[in-house]
N, C-alpha and C positions, 0 to 999 in steps of 0.2 A: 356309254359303257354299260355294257349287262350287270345283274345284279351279282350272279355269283363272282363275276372277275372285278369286281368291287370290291365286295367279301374277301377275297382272296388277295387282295393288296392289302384291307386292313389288318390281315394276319388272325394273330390272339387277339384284333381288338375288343371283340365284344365278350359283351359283360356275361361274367359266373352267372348261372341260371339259380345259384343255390343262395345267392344275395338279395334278401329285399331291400327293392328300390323304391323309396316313395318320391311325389313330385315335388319341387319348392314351390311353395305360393308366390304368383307372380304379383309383387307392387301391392297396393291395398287396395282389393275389391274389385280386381279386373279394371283397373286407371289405363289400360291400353287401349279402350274402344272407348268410355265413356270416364270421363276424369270429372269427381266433384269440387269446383274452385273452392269450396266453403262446407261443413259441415251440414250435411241435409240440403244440399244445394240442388239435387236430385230429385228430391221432392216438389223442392219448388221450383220446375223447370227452369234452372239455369243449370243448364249440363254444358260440360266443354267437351267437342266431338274436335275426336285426333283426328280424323281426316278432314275435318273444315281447318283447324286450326295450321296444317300442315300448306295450305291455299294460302295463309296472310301473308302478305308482303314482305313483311320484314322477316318474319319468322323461316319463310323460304329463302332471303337475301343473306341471312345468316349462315344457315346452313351449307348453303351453296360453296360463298366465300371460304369458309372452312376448309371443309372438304376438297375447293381445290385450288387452296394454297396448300396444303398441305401433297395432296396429290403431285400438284407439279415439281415437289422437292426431289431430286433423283435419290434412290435408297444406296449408299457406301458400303461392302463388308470393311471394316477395318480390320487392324490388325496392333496390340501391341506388341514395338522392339524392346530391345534388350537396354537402351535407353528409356524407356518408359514413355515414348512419343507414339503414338496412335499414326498409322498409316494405310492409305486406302491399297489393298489386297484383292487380288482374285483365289478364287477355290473349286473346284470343279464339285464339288459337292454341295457348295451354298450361292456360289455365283448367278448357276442359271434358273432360280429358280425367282430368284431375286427381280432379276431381270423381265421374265414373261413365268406370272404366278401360274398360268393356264392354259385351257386349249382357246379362248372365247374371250380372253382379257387381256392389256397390257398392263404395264403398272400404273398407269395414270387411272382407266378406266376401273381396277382391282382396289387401289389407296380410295377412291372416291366414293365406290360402294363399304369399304368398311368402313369410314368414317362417315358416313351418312348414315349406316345403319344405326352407329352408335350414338349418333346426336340426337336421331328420329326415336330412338327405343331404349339407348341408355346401355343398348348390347351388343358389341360385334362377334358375331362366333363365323369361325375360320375351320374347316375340315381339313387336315391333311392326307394327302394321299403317299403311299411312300411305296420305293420299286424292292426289287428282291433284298437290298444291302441295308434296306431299312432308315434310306435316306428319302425325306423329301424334297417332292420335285414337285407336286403341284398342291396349290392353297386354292380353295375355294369358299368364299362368302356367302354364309345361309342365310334363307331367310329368317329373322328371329321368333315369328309367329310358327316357325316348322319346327320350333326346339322345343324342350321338357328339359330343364337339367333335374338330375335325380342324385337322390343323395342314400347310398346306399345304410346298413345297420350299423357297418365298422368305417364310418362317417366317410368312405371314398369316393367321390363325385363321378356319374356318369350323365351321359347327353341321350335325350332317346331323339333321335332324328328322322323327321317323316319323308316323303315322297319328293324331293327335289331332282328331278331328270336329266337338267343340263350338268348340276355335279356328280352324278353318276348312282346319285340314290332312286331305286324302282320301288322303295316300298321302307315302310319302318322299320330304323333299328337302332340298337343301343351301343354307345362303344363309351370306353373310359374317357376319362379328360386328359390323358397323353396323346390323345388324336384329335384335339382340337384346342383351337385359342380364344380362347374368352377374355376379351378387350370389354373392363364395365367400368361406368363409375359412377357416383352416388347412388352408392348399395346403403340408402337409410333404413331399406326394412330389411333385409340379406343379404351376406356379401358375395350371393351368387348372381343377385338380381339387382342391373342395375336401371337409374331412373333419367328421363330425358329431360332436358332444360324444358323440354314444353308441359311436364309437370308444374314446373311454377308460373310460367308466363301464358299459360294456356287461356285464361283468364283475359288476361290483357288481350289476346289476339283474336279470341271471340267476341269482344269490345269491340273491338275495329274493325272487325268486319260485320258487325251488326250496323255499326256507323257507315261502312259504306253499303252493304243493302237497301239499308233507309234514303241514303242518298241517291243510289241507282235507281230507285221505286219512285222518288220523287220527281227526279227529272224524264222518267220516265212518262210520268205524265205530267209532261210539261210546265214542270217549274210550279203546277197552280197546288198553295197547299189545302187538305182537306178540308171542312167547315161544316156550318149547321146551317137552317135556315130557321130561321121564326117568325113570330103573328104575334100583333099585338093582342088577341085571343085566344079562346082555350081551341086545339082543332084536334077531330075527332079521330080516332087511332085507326079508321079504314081511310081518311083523306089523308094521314100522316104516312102511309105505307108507299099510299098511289104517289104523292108528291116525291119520295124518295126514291122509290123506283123509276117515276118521269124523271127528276136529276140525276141517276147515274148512267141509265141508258140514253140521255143527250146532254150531256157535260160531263162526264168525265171519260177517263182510259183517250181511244184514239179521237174522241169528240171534247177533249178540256180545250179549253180557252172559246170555244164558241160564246156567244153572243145569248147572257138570259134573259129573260122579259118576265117581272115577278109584279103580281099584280096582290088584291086586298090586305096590304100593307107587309108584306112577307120583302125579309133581308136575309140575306146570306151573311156570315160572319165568320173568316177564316178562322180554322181551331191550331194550327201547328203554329209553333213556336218559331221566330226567325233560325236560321241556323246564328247568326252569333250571339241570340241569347242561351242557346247551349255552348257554345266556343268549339263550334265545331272542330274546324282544326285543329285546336289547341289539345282538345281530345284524340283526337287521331293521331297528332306526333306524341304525345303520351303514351298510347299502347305501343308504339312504334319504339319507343326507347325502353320501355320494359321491359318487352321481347330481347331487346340488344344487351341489355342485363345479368339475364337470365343467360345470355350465351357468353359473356365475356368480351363481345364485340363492342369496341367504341363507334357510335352511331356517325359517325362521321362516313366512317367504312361503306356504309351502305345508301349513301345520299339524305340521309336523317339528320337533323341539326347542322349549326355551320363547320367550316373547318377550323381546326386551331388556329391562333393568330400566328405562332413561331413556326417559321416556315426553317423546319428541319429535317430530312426525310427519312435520315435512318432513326431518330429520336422517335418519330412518330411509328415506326416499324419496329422498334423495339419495342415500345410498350403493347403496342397489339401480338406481337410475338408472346412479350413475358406473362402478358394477363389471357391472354385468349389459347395460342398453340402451344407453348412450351407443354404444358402437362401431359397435351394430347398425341404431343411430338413423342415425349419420352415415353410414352406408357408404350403408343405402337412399337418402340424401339427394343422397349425390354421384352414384352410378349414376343418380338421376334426373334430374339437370341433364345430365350428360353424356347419356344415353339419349335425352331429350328436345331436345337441340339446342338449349337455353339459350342465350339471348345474351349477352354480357359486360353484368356488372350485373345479370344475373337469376337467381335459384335458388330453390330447393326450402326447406321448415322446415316440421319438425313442431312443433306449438303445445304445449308439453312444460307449457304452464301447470297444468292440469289434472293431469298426474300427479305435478308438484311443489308440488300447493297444500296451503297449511299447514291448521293447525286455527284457526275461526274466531277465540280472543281470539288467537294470536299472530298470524294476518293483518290485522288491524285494527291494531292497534299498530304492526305493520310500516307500512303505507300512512299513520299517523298520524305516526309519524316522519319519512318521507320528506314529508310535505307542509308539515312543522314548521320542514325542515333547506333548504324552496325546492326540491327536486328535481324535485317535480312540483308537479303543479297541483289542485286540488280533484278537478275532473273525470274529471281521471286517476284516482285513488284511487278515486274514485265507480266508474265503469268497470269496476276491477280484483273491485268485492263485487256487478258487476251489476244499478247502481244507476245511473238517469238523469242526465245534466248538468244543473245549475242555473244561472243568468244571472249572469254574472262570475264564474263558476267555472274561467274557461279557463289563469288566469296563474297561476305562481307564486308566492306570500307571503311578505313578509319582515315582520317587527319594524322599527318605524320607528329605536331604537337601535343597529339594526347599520351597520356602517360599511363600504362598500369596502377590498376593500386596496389598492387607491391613494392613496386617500386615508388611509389609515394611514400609508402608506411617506409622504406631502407632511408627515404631523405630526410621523413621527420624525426625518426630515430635520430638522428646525430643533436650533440649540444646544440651545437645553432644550425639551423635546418637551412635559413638562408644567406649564412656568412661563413659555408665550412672551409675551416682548416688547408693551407697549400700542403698538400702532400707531395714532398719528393718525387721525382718520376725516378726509376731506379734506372740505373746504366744501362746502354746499349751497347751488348759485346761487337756488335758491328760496327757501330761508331768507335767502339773503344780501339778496334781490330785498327781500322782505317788512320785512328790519328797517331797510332804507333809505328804504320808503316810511313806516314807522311813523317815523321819525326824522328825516321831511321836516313831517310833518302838526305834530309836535311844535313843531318851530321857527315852522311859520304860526301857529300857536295864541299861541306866545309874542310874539312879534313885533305878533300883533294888538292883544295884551291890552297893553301897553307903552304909555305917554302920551307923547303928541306934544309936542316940543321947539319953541321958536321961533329 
């Protein structure tokens, strides 16, 4: 997309010329390229580098997981009725856009980069694009390093936005924050800037991988650890050089494990520590659990630690739903009603069925109960295992011996609720009809048969 017909779809979005904009400080001290795990930690070279820490295992396995479980949730417009139940809606104004965010993305591929950007950075900013009626139709996902948010003098937020070509930006410009969606959170220094889990685990994860460097370096040269040699005498600092330069260039690197021959009483003396007198591992799943921490993921998730012992499968996807996705679930959900200009009555739902479904005999049971208890309807149940409706499958089921409770409350109502009263049954004018007419025919019969008097 050229730039003016960019321009020309954002409309009046860009910003009054007559408003100073200043920029917000991002995070404390530029923490996006170089993060200090410790105060002054900078100094003394232990810096945490966002792009190594982004390589660590876990911290990648995290992220990952996230973003597409979340991704694979299909997006719902719902709709509330008139009954107050929530129901999934089509809209020709919010449906298709829903559906394919872009020219270059589906929604899986679209869900996966905004919530990746915001795990990685703490910030997803979303551009809208919108056609003549002022409706959008395409979202596109920036990068957060191309953004500035600006906070103008009469405190109204703008984006200044650089050079992204595939969303149809050729060059810098500013528009308000009604053209874009800003998904942040842990805004502890701004509540415009927010901060990534690898602020606090970032630490942990340049641990672990310093831990595996050392180990890759080690067996890189073959398992032999470093060492000294000595002499039972003093030896002089040009034979001290030659001897160590003859050891490194024929015993070590692609020549370790050769065969030395050490002659006027000179020993070699390994210097590195076994690995399990550091607890090697025991350190490495440490950084590995911290990292999982800091994201909300139980380490299980990710092949970290064992599994629980209670083998219950929605139990255990609940709790990674309620600690890990829900927040991240709803936040995307409300940024999207609001971003989308949602009408009252309308909004956004991820179809969370799928990530919270149980294992098949305890879902069977589940929907066998609820069809037993009248809460649903056959159909429904059918529905829920992906299974057609069948003819008078639509209602609800009762047991012919249950009772209302109204009609409970009219029984207990009476003195004795279960010794009542014989009440009269009142006449039946048809019975009454009938024994009148049998007991008219009776008399003609008698009357007939009867001998005649003079």
């Amino acid at each position: 997309m050229a730039r003016s017909t960019f321009l020309a779809a954002l409309g009046n979005a860009l910003a009054p010329r007559t408003k100073a904009l200043a920029p917000v400080p991002q995070g404390r001290g530029g923490w996006l390229r170089i993060l200090e795990s410790v105060a002054g930690a900078w100094q003394q070279s232990v810096a945490v580098k966002y792009n190594a820490v982004l390589s660590h295992h876990a911290d990648f396995a995290c992220r990952t997981l996230i973003a597409s479980d979340i991704a694979k949730l299909r997006i719902k417009l719902v709709q509330r009725g008139d009954d107050g139940i929530w129901a999934e809606v089509t809209n020709p104004a919010y449906s298709p856009v829903l559906r394919k965010p872009n020219h270059f993305q589906n929604r899986i591929q679209f869900m996966e980069s905004w919530v990746l950007s915001k795990l990685q950075s703490g910030n997803s900013i979303v551009l809208k694009q919108r056609d003549n009626r002022g409706v959008v139709v395409r979202l596109y996902v920036l990068d957060w390093n191309l953004v500035t948010p600006l906070v103008a003098d009469d405190g109204s937020v703008f984006y200044q936005l650089n050079t992204d070509r595939i969303s149809g930006l050729t060059g810098s410009v500013v528009v308000p924050a009604r053209e874009i969606i800003h998904d942040r959170f842990n805004c502890f220094f701004h509540p415009l800037i927010g901060l990534s889990p690898i602020f606090a685990g970032g630490l942990a994860a340049t641990q672990g991988l310093a831990i595996q460097n050392d180990s890759t370096q080690f067996f890189q040269n073959g398992a032999q650890p470093s060492g000294i040699l000595t002499a039972p005498g003093a030896i002089h600092d040009d034979t001290a050089k030659r001897l160590k330069e003859h050891w490194e260039s024929n015993y070590s690197g692609k020549n370790a494990g050769k065969v030395a021959v050490l002659g006027d009483g000179l020993k070699y003396e390994p210097m590195k520590a076994k690995a399990v007198d550091f607890q090697l591992i025991e350190q490495l799943r440490w950084t590995a659990e911290v990292v999982c921490s800091t994201y909300h993921v139980p380490p299980y998730k990710i092949g970290v630690g064992p599994l629980p012992s209670y083998n219950n499968v929605q139990a255990l996807n609940i709790e990674y739903y309620s600690q890990c996705l829900q927040a991240l679930i709803e936040a995307i959900e409300l940024c999207l009603d609001e971003g989308l200009g949602l009408a009252e009555g309308i909004g956004t739902e991820f179809d969370v069925d799928n990530l919270l479904r149980m294992d098949t005999t305890a879902l069977i049971n589940a929907e066998k109960e609820a069809v037993g208890a009248g809460i649903k309807s056959p159909n429904e149940a059918r529905r829920r295992l992906d299974l057609k409706p069948v003819p008078g499958g639509e209602s609800p089921y009762l047991q012919q011996q249950n009772f209302s409770l109204a009609a409970l409350a009219k029984r207990d109502a009476q003195a004795d609720p279960f010794h009542p009263a014989a009440v009269d049954a009142p006449p039946d004018p048809q019975a009454a009809s009938e024994n009148i007419a049998r007991l008219a025919t009776a008399l003609r019969l008698k009357f007939a048969e009867a001998p005649a008097h003079g």
